[in-house]
C-alpha positions in Angstrom: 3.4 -17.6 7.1 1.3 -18.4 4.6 -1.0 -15.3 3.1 0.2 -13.1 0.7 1.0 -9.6 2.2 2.1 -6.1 0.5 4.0 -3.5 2.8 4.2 -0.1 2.1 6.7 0.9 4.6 10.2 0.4 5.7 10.9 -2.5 7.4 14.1 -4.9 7.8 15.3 -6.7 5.1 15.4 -10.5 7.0 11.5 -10.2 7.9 11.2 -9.1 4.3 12.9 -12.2 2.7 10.6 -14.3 5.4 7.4 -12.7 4.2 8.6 -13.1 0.5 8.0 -17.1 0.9 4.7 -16.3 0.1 4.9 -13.2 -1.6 5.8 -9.4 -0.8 5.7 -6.3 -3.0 7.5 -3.5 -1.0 7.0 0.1 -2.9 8.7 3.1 -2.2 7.5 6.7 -3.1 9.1 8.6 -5.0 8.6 12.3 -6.7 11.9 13.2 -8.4 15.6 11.9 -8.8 16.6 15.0 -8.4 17.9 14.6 -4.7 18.0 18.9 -4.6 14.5 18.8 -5.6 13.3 16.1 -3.2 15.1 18.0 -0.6 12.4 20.3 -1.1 9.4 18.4 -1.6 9.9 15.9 0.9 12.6 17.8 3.6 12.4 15.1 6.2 12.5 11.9 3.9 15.6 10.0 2.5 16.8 11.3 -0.5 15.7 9.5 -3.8 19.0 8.2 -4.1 19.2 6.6 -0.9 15.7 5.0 -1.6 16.4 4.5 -5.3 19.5 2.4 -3.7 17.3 0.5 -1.1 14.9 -0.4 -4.3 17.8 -2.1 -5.9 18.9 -3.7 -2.8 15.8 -5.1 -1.8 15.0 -6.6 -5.5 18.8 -8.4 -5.7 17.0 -9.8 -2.7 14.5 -11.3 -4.8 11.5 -9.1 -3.1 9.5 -7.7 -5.6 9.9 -3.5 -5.5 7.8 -1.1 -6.5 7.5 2.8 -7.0 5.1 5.3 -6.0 5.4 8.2 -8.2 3.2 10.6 -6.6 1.9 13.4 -5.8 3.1 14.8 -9.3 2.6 18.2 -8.5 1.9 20.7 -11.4 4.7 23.0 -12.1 7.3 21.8 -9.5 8.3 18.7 -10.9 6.4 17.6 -13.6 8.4 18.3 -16.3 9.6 16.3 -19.3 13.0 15.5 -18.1 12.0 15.0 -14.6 9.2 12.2 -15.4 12.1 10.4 -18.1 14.5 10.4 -15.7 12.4 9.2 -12.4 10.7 6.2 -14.6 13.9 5.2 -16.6 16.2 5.3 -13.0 13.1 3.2 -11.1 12.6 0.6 -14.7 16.3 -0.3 -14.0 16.0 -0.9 -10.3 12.4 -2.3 -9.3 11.2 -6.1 -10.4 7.2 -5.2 -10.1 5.3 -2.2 -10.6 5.4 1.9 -11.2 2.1 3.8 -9.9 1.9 7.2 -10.9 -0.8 9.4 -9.2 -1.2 12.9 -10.6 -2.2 16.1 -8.4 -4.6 18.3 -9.9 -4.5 22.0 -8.5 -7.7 23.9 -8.5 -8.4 27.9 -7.9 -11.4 28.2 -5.8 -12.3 31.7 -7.2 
């Protein structure tokens, strides 16, 4: 393998560490660290502590991590505490890169 590749995804940590020869970047979204809260937002994903735990796992691997922190949503999670907590959690785990991607909500009257 010799081109640089980025998956967005979950995959299985051995093909990971053969793709990181050259270079992977694995991200993970994330919206909260509340696990309550992500129950809610995201019913059928992994709770952010199981993927907050797969993050560190995968970077004492040596494959670059990354987080995903969107959609913000307006008023369900975007609060002060919630942001802190999410950024400082993923800053201890991941090796390479937070993206945050807000959600604007407009009325249409």
């Amino acid at each position: 393998m010799s081109q640089p590749c980025e998956k967005k995804s979950k995959c299985d940590i051995d093909l990971l560490r053969q793709i990181s020869q050259v270079y992977t970047a694995v991200s993970f979204t994330l919206t909260t660290a509340d696990d309550d809260l992500g129950k809610k937002i995201e019913p059928s994903a992994p709770k952010p502590s199981t993927r907050l735990k797969t993050i560190a796992q995968l970077a004492g691997k040596g494959i670059y991590t990354g987080v995903l922190m969107m959609p913000v949503l307006p008023f369900l999670q975007d609060n002060e505490e919630n942001m802190r907590t999410l950024v400082k959690r993923a800053a201890k785990l991941m090796r390479d890169s937070l993206i945050v991607n807000l959600r604007f909500l407009f009325s249409t009257n």
